[in-house]
Structure formats: C-alpha cells, structure tokens
N, C-alpha and C positions, 0 to 999 in steps of 0.2 A: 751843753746837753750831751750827755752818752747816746755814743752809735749803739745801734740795736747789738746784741751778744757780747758789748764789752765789757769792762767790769766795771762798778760804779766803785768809786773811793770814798769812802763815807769823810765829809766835811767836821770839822770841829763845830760840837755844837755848843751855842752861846751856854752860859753858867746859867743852871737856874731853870730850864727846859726839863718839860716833864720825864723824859728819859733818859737826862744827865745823871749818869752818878753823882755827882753833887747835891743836884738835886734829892735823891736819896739816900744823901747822906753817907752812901757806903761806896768812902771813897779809901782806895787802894792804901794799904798800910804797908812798911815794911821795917820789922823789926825793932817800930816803935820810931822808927827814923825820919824824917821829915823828905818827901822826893820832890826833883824840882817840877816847876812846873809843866815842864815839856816831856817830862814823862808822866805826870798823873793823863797829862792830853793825851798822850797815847794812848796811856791805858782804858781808858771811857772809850778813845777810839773803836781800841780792841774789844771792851765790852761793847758797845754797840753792833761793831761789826759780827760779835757771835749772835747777840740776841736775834739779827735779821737775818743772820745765816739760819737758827733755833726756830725761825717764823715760816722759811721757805724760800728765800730772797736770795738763791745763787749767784746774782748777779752781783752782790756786793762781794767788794776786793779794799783791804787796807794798799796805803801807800807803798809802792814797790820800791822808794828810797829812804827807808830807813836800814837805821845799821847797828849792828852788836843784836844783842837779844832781842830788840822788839821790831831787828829787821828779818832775824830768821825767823819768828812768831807771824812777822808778817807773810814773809814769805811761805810757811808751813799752810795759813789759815785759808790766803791765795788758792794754792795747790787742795786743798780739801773743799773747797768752793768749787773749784773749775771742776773738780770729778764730781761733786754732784749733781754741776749743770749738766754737763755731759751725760751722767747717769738719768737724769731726769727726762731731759732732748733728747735721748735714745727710747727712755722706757716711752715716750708717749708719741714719736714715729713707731715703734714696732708697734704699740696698742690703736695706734692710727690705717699702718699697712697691717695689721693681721686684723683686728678686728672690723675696722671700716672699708679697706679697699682690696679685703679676702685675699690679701696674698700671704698663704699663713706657711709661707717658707722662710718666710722671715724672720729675723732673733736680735737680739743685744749683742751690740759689737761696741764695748768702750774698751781701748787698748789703753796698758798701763794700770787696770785694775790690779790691785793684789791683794792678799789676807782676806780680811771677811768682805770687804769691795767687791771682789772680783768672784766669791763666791756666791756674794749676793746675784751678782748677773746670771753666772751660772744655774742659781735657782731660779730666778724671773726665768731665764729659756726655761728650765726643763719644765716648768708650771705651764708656759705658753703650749712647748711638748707636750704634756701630756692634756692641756685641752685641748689641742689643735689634732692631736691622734683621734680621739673619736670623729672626727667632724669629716676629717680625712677617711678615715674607713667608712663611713656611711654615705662618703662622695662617693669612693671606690665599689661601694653595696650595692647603691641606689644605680649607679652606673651604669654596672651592669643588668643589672633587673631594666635599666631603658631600653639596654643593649637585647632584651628577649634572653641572657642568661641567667637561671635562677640557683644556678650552682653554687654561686658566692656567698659565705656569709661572712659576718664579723665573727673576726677574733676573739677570746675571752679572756684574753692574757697577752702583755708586752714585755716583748722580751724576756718569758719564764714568771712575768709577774703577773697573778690573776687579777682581772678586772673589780674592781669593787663598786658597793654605792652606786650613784647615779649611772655611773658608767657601766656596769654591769649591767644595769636594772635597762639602759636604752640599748645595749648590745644586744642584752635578747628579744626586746620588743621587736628590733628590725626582724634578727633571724626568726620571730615567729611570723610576721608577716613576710616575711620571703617564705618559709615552710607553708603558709596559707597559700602565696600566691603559685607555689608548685604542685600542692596539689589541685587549687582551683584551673590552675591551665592543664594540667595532665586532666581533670577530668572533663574540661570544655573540647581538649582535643579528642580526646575518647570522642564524648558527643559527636562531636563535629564528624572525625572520623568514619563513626558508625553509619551517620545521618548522610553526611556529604559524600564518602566514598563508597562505604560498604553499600550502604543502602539499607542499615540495620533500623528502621524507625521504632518509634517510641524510644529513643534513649534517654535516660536523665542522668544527668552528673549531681554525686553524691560526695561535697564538701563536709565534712562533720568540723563543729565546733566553730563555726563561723557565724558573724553577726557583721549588725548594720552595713555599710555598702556593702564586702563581703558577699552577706547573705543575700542581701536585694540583689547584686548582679548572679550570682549563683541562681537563685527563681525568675531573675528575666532570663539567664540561658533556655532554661529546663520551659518554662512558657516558651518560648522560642521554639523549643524541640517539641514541642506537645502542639504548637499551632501547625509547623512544618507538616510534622506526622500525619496529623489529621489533613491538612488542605493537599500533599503531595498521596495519600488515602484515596480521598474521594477524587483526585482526578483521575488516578491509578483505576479507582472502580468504574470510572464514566467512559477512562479509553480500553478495558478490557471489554465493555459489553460492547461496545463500538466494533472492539477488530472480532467478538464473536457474535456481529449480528446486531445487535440490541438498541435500539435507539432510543431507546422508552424509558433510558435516566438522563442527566443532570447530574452537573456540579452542586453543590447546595451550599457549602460548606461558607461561611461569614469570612472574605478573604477582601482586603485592602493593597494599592496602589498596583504595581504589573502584575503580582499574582490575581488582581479582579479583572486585570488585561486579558490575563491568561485565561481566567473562568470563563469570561464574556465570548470571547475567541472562541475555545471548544463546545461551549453552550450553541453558540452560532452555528457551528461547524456541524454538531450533530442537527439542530435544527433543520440545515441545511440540506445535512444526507437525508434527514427521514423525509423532507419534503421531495428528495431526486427520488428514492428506493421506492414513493409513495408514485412517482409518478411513472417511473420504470415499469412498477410493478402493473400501476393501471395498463400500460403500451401491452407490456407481455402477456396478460391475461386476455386482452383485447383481441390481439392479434395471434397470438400463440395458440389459445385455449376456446374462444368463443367464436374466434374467425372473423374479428371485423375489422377490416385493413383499414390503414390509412390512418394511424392514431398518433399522435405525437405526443412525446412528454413536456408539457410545461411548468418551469421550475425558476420562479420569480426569485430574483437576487441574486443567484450564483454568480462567477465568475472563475476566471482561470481554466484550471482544470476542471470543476465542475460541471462548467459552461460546455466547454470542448466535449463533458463526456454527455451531458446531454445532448449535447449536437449530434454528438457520433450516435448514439441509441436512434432519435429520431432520422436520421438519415438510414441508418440501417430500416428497420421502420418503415421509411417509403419506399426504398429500392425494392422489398422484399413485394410490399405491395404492389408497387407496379409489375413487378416479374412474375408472380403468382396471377393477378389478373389478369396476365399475357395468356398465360399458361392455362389457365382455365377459359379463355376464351377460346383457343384452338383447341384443346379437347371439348370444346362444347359443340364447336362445330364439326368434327369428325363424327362426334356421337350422332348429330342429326344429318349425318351423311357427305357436308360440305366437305371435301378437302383443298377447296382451293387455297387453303390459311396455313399460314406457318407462325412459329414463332418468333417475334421480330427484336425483342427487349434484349440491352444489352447488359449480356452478365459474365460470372468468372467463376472458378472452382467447379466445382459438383454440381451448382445449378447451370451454368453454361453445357454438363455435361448430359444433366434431364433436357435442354434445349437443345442439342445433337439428338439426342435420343429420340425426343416426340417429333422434331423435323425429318429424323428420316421414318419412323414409323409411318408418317402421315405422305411421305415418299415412296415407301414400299405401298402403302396401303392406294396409293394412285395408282403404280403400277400392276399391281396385282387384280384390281376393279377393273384398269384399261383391258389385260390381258385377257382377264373370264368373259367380257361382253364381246370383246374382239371374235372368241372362240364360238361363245355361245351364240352368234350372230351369222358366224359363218357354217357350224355347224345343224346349227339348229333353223334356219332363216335359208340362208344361201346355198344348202345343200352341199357345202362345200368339206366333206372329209376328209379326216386326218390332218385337222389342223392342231394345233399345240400351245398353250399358253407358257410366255416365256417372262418370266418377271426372275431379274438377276439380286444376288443379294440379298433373298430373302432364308428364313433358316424358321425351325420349328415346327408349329403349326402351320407358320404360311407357305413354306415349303411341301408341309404335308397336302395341306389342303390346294398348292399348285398341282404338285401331282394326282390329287383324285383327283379335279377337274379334268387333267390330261389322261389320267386312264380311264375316267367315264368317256371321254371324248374317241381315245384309242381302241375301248370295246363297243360304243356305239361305228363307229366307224367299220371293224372286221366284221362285227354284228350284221351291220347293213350291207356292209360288200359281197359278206358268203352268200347269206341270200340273194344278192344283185348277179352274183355270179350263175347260183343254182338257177336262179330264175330266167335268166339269160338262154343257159346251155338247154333248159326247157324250153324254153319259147325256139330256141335253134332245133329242137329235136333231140337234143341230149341229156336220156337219161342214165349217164352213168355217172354223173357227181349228185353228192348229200351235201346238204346241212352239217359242218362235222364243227363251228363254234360254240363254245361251253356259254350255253345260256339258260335264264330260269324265268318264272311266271308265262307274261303274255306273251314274251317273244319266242318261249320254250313250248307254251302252244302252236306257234308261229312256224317254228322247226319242225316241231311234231307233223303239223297238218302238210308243210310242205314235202317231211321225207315220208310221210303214208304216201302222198300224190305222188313222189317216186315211186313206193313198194309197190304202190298199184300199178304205174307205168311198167316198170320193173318187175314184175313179178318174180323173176329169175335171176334177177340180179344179187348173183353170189355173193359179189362186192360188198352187196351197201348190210353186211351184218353189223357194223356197228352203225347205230346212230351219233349222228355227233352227240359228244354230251356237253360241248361248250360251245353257250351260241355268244355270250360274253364275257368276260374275267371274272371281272366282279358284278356287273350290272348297278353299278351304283350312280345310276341318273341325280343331274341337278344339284352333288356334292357345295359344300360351300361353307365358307370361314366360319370354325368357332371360334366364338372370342370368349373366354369365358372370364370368371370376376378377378378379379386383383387381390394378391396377398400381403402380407408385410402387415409391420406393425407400427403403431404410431406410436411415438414416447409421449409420456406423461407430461404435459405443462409445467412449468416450475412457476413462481410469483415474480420473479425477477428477469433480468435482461437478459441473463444466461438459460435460464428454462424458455423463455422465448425464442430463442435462438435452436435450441435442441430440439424443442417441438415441432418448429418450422422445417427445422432440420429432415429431422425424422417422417414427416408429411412428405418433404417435397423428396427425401429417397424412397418413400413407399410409394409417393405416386410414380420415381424413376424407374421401381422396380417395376411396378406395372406395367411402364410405356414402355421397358427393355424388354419384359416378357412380350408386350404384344409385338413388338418390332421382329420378335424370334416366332414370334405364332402361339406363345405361351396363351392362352383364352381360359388357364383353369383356376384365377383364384379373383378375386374381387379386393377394393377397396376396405379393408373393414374398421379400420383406425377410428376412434369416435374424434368427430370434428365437427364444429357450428360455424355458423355466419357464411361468409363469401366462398370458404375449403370447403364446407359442408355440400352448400350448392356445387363446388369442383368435381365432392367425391360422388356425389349424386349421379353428377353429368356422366364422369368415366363408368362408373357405376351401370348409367342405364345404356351407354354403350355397350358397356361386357353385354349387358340384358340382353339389347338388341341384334348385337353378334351373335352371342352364342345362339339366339330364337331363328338367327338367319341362317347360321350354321349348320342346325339341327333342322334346321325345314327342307334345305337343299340338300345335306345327308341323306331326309327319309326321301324326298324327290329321287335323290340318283339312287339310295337303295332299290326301292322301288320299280322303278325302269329300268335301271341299269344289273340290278340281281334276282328282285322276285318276277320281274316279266310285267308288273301291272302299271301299264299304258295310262296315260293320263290323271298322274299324278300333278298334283301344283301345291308348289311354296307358299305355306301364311304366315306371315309377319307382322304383327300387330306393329301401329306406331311407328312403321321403320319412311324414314324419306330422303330426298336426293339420291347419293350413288348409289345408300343400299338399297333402294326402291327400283331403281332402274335395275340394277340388277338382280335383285327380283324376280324384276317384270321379263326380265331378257330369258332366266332361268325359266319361267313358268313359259314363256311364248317357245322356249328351245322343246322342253318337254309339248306342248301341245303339237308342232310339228312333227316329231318324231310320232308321236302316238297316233298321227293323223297316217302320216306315210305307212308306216308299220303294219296297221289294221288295212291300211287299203291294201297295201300288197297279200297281208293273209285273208282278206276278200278274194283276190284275184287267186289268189292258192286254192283256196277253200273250191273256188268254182270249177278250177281246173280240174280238182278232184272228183 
C-alpha cells in the first residue's frame, strides 16, 4: 500500500482488462515492426499512467527504473505529475487559508515552476489579488467608519487601473453609504449640538435621499428632537412661572421613565410651594394685616428645606406675637394710668430698641408723676413754697411741661411771698412797700385791693407810683402733660412672608416712633396706621392714652392758666375716664388749686377789710 503523497507506480495490467490497450485493440505500432513484449508493457503502462494523470490522479508515477527512452518518458511524466500535485496542494491550501481561514495574504508558492506553469500560478495570485483587493479595502472602509472616521472611502482604481463590473458597482455602494453615513452623523450632531449644547430646540436633521434603516433612524432622531423640545418646553414654562411667582401650572407634557421622575419631582415641588406660599400667605395676612397673632403655617409633607423654612415663618410668627402682646400690654396699662409694668419679653434689633424706648418712657413717665405730686403736695397741701420738680432725663414736651409746673410753682410761690411780705410790713405798721409781682385775674384783684389799702394808708406816699404790675410770670396754675396722638405711617401688608414682616415692621416702628416721641414729650400726633385684630386693640390703647394725656394736659394747662395768668381762683381739672396715676394727679392738681384759691381770697378778705 502507498504512504499518503507518494507516488503510486501503476502495476501491469492483466491482458484483456477493460483499459488495457489490448483490450482495445490499439496496441502501439512501429513502423510496421513487431515490438517486444516488454516494451508494448511499457507502453500501456505509459498510456495508463497518462489517462489517470488526463483523469486528475497526481499521484500516479511510472517506474523510476527504466532506461533509454521509456526511462526518460518515464522520468519526464514523473516530473509533470509531481508539479501538478504540487500545483493542485498549493491551489487548494491557498483556496483553504484565503478563502476558509481569511488569511488572504496568502498566495501560490510552487518553486520550480516555469513557461506556462509558473505563469499559470502567477495568474491564480493575481486573480486571488484582485478578489482579495476589494475585500480588503472594504475591511480597511468598514474599519474605519467602526473607528467613528468617515473620511475613508474605497478606491476606484488599482494601481492606475479603473474598477470595473462588480467591483466598481460594490466600490460605490460602500462610498455611498459612507457619504449617507456623513452626512447622517454631521446632521445628528448638528441636532444634538443645537439641542444638547446650544440649547437651540426644535432642531431636526435633514438627510435627503435616504431610505429604509437610514430613513427610520433619521425620524427616530428628529422624533427624539421633537419629544426632547417639547417635554425640556414645558418644564422650561412650569420653572419660569415658579421663579416668577406662578404656581398655578404644571408639567403636562406625555414623558416616560426619569424624565416622568423629573415631571413628578417638579409637579410635587410646585405642589408643595403653592401649599407653603398658601400657608405663608394665610400667617402674614393674619398677623401682618388683620392683627391676629399667634397663627402658624401648616404645611403637610414638606421636608428639608421646606420644613426648616416653615419652621422659621412660624417661629418668627410667635416671637413676633409674644413681643407685640408684651408690648401692648404695657401700653395698656400706662394708658390707664398703671405704671408699675415694664416690658419684660426677650427681643433683638429694632424691637429690643422700641423695648428700651417704652421702658424708659414709662420710666420717665414715673418720675415725672412722682415729681408734680411731690410739688403739688407740698405746695399746694403743705404750704410748703418754692419747692421744684426734678425729673432728670427727660427732653421735649416732658421737659416743657417739667418746667411749667416749676414755674407755676415759682410764680405761685413770689406770688404768695410779695403779698406775705406786704401783708406782714402792714400788720407791722409798714406802709412803704407794694405789691410790685406781675400778676393777672383774681390775684391782680388781690394786688389791686391790697395796694389801694396802701394808697389809702399811704396817702402820700410818693414811692408807691407804680403799682406792681406783676404779681405772677405767667400765672399759669395746674399746668400738665400733653400727650398728644401718635404719627408715622404703617406700610401696606403684602400676602406673603415678607409683606408680613414689613408690615409688622412698619407697625412696631410707628408705634417706636410714638413711644420715642412721648419719651421726648412729643404729645402731638397719634397712631393712625389702619390695623385690626390684637395691633388694632394696641393702636386703640396708645391712642386713648394720647386722648387721655393730651384731655389731661389741656385741663391742667387751662387750671394753671387760669390761676396762674388770668387771676380766676378756683379753677379745677376734668378728665373724663382718666384712673390710677393720672387720676391722682388729677386729684392732687385740683386739691393744689383749691387750697391756694382758699388762702388767696382769705388773705384778700383780710385786705379788703383792712381797707
């Protein structure tokens, strides 16, 4: 048995077999000559061995030990055998590795080819070259287009030589799909671009001359861009009316998986504000505008920052409450005369500074009550003259209104002296002093009747040409505090946290202005800011204090006018509604005037009778 690739030596076949030459007759002649038998066996040999060589059978080989002519025939036939097993074992490894196991660098390599052999190889390569070129360049195409470059395309000619036929015809197919695929991504980037960077929406990318996938991914872009558009639209329009106010839209727009995240989120979100801004708004209306303390926002769900910022609103909120009804309780009680009350709540900024302010107002306003009852007690009760009320630190009105008491008290005092004096030197026997204090009404009757009772003792008396013509300064008896109404302006409420704020604001430094002014003695403007609820009742209070001051002020003004300027004795203070300190002092004012009007007429009794 033959090893695999060696050469078979074809056996002599019996006489008489179907592909013996003998068998068909057409047995080798030569020149009519008879050959012997060992060579006609050759020769059948030799035709055998070509017909299986003519069949495909490389593997057959005549005897390699013959000699003369039918051993070079042999050996010739040999040699053309083995190159086309060779040629054959080559062409179908290379058709094996280029075609099956894609390495198509592959080629025909039989050495020792020559003449048309070795040409023939030469064309089996350049045939496998030239279909292995396209296949190649559309790896190198395709490559790149994986590569994201679409710059590449195929050649249309090798080597100077144009593509033809199929090859042509698939050269261009690629470059027009590279040419679609450049401009499809130049105009997905555009989109994209416009959409994702610029912010340019509505974009669509406009492929012309494209179909099936092509076309379908070109309208999923542009659907892409048209959904984008509209759902990044409407959330655009739901957070613009947001940051200008508006709570009162909604996302609407038909959006799926985190972009429904995202809808739900801001939907909530506004939900969320409009129910804080709703509850805000109720706190500041409440408190800010109708005056009714003590309201908290409540605002179910929030958290975080929300939470914290309704905390902070209601907490403001109470503070504000509690400080205010501090505040309005110690001006309520000042109004109805209590001053034993201060402000006691603990605050900061501007309200701490209206809480310095009403605490000493209601400080001065002690010491200046002690002072006038002290005076009008001793002067008026105790007979005690030239006494002086001394209240330190006060300025304005209360400063003024210190000083008239003290100069009612200073002109009742020389008032009462000059006469105590004339009346003295008369009861001594001496008539050479007058009456010479500047005074008017009763007590200038009072002068009159006493320096006639001199002109009459005195007949002669050179001296007394003038009369006095001052028997007091001013004569202004029973002077006392005007407090008059409170000025300033209240700001307008706003519906939110911050018009709450301003309001209260505005409130609590018109009622500081007030309690500054009265602390200086300012008594001439009132509360007039419109406010309701718990302020309302405040501004009422301070209000019917101004009332009550100023009624007090002006009662004891006309008292010491009165007695203290026009002369007319028993006058008395009315004050409607007024109780505690400004009653008592009052009372102390009207009992100061009674005694004096009582001394006064009795001593111009005692005159009158001398006369």
């Amino acid at each position: 048995m033959d090893t695999p690739g060696s050469p078979t030596v074809l056996p002599t076949k019996p006489e008489g077999s179907e592909d013996s030459p003998k068998a068909t007759g057409n047995l080798p002649q030569s020149n009519g000559s008879n050959h012997s038998p060992d060579e006609r066996d050759r020769a059948l040999e030799i035709l055998e061995a070509m017909l299986a060589l003519r069949s495909g059978n490389f593997a057959t080989r005549l005897p390699s030990g013959w000699t003369g002519v039918f051993g070079k025939i042999a050996d010739a036939f040999n040699d053309v055998a083995t190159m086309n097993k060779r040629r054959s074992e080559e062409a179908t490894r290379v058709c094996r590795v280029v075609g099956k196991e894609g390495k198509l660098k592959q080629r025909m390599r039989v050495p020792g080819l020559v003449g048309g052999w070795g040409d023939e190889v030469e064309m089996l390569n350049g045939l496998v070259d030239d279909l292995v070129w396209p296949v190649t360049e559309v790896t190198r195409t395709i490559g790149a287009v994986a590569k994201g470059d679409l710059s590449e395309s195929m050649a249309l000619d090798v080597d100077g030589r144009r593509l033809e036929g199929e090859f042509l015809h698939s050269a261009k197919l690629v470059n027009r799909m590279i040419d679609q695929l450049s401009v499809f991504t130049s105009e997905v980037t555009r989109v994209a671009r416009e959409v994702g960077t610029e912010g340019k929406l509505g974009g669509q990318a406009q492929v012309k001359n494209v179909s099936g996938a092509w076309k379908e991914l070109t309208e999923s872009v542009n659907l892409m861009a048209v959904n984008l558009t509209a759902q990044v639209r409407n959330i655009v329009d739901v957070t613009i009316a947001v940051a200008n106010g508006d709570l009162s839209k909604k996302i609407t727009v038909d959006v799926r998986g985190e972009i429904l995240q995202l809808k739900e989120a801001i939907n909530t979100m506004v939900d969320q504000l409009r129910s804080f801004a709703s509850e805000v708004t109720r706190v500041a209306r409440e408190v800010g505008t109708e005056g009714r303390l003590g309201g908290q926002a409540v605002v179910p769900g929030v958290a975080g920052t929300w939470k914290d910022l309704t905390d902070s609103v209601n907490a403001m909120a109470s503070n504000l409450t509690a400080q205010v009804r501090n505040i309005a309780a110690v001006t309520t009680a000042v109004a109805r005369g209590d001053l034993s009350r201060k402000i006691t709540v603990e605050v900061k900024g501007e309200i701490l500074e209206l809480k310095e302010t009403i605490n000493t107002m209601v400080d001065q306003l002690n010491g200046f009550a002690a002072e006038v009852t002290r005076v009008a007690r001793e002067v008026g009760t105790e007979g005690k003259l030239g006494g002086q009320a001394q209240v330190s630190g006060v300025a304005g009105t209360w400063k003024d209104l210190t000083d008239n008491v003290n100069s009612m008290a200073s002109n009742l005092t020389g008032q009462v002296r000059n006469i105590a004096d004339v009346a003295t030197a008369i009861a001594r026997g001496d008539l050479s002093r007058k009456i010479t204090v500047d005074v008017k009404g009763e007590i200038l009757e009072l002068k009159n009747t006493i320096n006639t009772m001199v002109d009459q003792l005195n007949a002669f008396a050179s001296e007394v040409t003038r009369v006095a013509r001052e028997v007091g300064t001013e004569g202004k008896l029973g002077g006392q505090a005007i407090v008059p109404g409170v000025g300033g302006t209240w700001k307008d409420l706003t519906d939110n946290v911050n018009s709450m704020a301003s309001n209260l604001t505005g409130q609590v430094r018109n009622i500081a202005d007030v309690a500054t002014a009265i602390a200086k003695g300012d008594l001439s403007s009132k509360i007039t800011v419109e406010v309701k609820g718990e302020i309302l009742e405040l501004k009422n209070t301070i209000n019917t204090m101004v009332d009550q001051l100023n009624a007090f002020a002006a009662e004891v003004t006309r008292v010491a006018r009165e007695v203290g300027t026009e002369g007319y004795l028993c006058g008395q203070a009315e004050v409607q509604g007024v109780a505690g300190t400004w009653k008592d002092l009052m009372d102390n004012v009207n009992f100061m005037a009674n005694n004096l009007t009582a001394q006064v007429r009795n001593i111009a009794d005692v005159a009158t009778a001398i006369a």
